[in-house]
N, C-alpha and C positions, 0 to 999 in steps of 0.2 A: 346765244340763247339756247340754252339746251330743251333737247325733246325725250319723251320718255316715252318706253317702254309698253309694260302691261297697259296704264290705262291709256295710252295712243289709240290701244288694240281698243279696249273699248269706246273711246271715242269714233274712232272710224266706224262700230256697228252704230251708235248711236246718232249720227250724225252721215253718217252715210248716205242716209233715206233723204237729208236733210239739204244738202247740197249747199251751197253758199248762201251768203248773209240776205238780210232782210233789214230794211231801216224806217222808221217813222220819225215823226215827231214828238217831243214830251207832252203831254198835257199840263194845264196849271188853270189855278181857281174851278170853276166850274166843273171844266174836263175829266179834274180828277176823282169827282165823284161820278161820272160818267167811264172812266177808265175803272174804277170797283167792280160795278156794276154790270158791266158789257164783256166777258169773256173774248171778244173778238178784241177791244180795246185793248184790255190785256197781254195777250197776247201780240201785239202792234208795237206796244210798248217795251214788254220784252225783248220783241229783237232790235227794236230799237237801239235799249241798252246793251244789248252783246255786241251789235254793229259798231256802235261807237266807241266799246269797250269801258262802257260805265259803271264798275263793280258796282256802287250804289247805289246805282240804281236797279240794276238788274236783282239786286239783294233784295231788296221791297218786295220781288213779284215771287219769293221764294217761301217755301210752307217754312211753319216758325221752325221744324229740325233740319230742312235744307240750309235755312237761313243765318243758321247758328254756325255750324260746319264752314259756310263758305265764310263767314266773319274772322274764322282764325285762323282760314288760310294763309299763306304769306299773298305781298302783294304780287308778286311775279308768278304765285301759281293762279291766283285770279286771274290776270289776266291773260293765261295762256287759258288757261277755261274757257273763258267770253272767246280767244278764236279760235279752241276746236267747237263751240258750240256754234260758230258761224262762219267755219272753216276759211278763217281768215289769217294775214298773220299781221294787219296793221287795220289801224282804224278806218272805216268807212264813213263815206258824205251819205245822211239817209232823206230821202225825201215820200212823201205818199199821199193818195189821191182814191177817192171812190170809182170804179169803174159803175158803167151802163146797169150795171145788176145791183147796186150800192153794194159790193164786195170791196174790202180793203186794198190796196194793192200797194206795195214799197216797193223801193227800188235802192241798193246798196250800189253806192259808187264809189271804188277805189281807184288809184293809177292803171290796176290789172286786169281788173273785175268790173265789170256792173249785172247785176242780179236782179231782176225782178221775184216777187214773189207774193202770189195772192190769196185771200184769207177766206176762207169760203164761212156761211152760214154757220154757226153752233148748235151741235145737238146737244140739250141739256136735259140732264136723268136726274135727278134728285141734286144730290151739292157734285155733279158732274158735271164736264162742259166736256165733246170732241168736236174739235173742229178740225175741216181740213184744212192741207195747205200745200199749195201747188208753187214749185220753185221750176223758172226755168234761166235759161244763164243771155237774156236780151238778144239771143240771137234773132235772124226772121224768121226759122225754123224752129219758132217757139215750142208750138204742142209736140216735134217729134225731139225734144229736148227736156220736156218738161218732167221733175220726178212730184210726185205725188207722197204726202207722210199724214198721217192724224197724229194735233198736239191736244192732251189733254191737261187739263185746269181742274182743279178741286175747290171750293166754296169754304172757306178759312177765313173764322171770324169777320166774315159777311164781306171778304175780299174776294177773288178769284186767287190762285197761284197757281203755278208752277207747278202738274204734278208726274207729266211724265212724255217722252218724243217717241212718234210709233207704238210698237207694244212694250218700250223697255220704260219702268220708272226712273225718275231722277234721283240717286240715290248718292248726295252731296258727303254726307259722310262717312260710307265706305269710297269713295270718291279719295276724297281728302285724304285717308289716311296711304291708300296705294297711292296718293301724288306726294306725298311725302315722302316716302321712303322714296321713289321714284329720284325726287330733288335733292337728297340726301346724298345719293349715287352721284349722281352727275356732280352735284358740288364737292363731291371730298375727288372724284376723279380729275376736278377742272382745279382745286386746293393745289395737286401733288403736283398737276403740269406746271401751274403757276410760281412753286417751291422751286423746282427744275428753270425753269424762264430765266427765275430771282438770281440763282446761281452763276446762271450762266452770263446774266448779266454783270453781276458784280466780278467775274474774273476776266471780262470784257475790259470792265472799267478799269481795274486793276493793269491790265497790260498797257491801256492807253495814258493812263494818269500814273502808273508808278506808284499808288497806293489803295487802300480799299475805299468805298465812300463812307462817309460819314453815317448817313445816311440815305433809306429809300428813295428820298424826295430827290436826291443827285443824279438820282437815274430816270427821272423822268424826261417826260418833253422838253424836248425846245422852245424856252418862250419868245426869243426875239433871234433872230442870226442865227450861226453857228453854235453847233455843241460846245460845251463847255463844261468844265468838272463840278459847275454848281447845277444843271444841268443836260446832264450826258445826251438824252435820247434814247435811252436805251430799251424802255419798257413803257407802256402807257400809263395813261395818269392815273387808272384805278390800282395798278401796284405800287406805283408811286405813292400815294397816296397810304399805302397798305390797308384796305379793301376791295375785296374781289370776290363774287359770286359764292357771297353767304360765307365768308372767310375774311378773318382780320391775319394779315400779314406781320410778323418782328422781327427786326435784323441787328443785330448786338456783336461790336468788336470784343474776342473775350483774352485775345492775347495779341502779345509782337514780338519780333524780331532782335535779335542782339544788338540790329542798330536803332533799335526804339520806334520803328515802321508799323506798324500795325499789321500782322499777317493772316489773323485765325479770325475767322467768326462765326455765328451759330443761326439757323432760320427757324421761326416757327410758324404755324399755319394753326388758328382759333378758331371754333365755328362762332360763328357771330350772333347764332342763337341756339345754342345745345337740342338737340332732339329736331330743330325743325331746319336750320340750314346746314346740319351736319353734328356728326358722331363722337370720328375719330380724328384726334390731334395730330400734326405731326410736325415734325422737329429734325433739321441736318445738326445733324452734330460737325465740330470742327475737322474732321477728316472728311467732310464729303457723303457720311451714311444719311442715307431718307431714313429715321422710324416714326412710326405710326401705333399710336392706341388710344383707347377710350379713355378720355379723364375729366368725364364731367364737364367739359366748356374751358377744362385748365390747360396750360402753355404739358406740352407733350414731354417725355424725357429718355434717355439714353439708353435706359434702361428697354425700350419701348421694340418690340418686333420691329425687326430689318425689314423695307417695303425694295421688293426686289424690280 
């Protein structure tokens, strides 16, 4: 799973103040015109869906330009969202309960973690809600653990959302567009390793079996016993497969040997969806060169800059 960069940076201010997860339960029939209505609900719900890493739901509590943004996300950047927005990095068990004061109070429970975190009164200003919210991390030394953040909500088409954590606004679609180029990065860098892996396994395979494989899928796992050249073990099942982290993999015998062996072949590396899991193509030519260029979502060519 890769992590990025710039917006990390802003997620840590963001989420800084915020400290780990928060979890409720969903509403249904009734509740949900009850969760409209109550900005405290709202927000219950919200973390709800970040805790549990429910893009769908969490999409609902988002203003209609938040909402748009995070829909053409990919799904892998959604859900890396949902856990820096609840500085998690797998889903939580959430449960919640009224305290002695009727304040909200949830409690995120992972393997590593359990978090409480409590929802104080809403101060509401015209279509504004702040409320507070006090996270501390379950220890006994709750209050000298405890951080303190104001979440506020906007009044959208007679919903609450989502409109901003502390003093920073939620701002999904310059978001979005730094976690793309973000994931762009990381996948054409995890593309070239993966190219380099491909190679190395097939001249693996080649010393063991005496010729090249057929194909990708020879090199994958072991399904029953020992290795075997339908079979090898050599690489996992997502290159096997040839899909890998927003990259489609091709591996093509393009010549042989004077004894009619098969010796020459050629790799190429696709983004799997042009502009969002990646840019630039790249392609090993039969000697061994990595090159790399932009060609629209097209198999890469010879022609193409040396990737040193």
């Amino acid at each position: 799973m890769r992590r990025i960069l710039k917006l990390k940076k802003r997620f840590r201010v963001i989420v800084g103040t915020l400290l780990f997860p928060v979890l409720p339960v969903f509403p249904s029939g009734a509740a949900q015109e009850e969760s409209a209505n109550d900005p405290a609900v709202v927000l219950r719900e919200i973390l709800v869906a970040s805790c549990s890493q429910d893009a769908h739901r969490f999409g609902a509590f988002l203003t209609q330009r938040n909402a748009t943004a995070f829909a053409t996300m990919t799904t892998a950047a959604q859900s890396t969202l949902l856990q820096r927005f609840v500085l998690l990095d797998q889903a939580g068990k959430p449960s919640s309960k009224q305290d002695g004061s009727g304040n909200v109070v949830v409690t995120c429970t992972t393997p590593r973690v359990r978090t409480q975190l409590e929802i104080g009164k809403p101060e509401i200003r015209d279509n504004l809600a702040y409320l507070p919210l006090v996270v501390n991390d379950g220890s006994d030394n709750a209050d000298g653990n405890a951080r303190r953040v104001t979440m506020g909500l906007v009044l959208e088409n007679h919903q609450w959302k989502l409109l901003s954590l502390g003093v920073l606004l939620l701002d999904l679609p310059t978001l979005a567009e730094e976690w793309d180029r973000a994931e762009i990065q990381n996948n054409e860098k995890a593309a070239l390793a993966s190219m380099k892996e491909l190679a190395g396994a097939i001249e693996k395979y080649r010393v063991i079996y005496t010729r090249l494989p057929q194909n990708l899928a020879e090199l994958g796992p072991v399904q029953q016993g020992s290795a075997k050249s339908e079979r090898a073990g050599l690489v996992d099942r997502n290159l096997a497969d040839g899909r890998k982290d927003g990259y489609s993999f091709r591996y093509v015998i393009v010549g042989s040997n004077e004894i009619g062996a098969p010796a020459i072949y050629e790799l190429a590396a696709i983004p799997l969806d042009y502009g969002r899991t990646g840019t630039l193509s790249f392609f090993r030519d039969g000697t061994g060169v990595i090159h790399a260029g932009d060609h629209q979502g097209a198999v890469g060519a010879i022609m193409d800059p040396k990737v040193e």
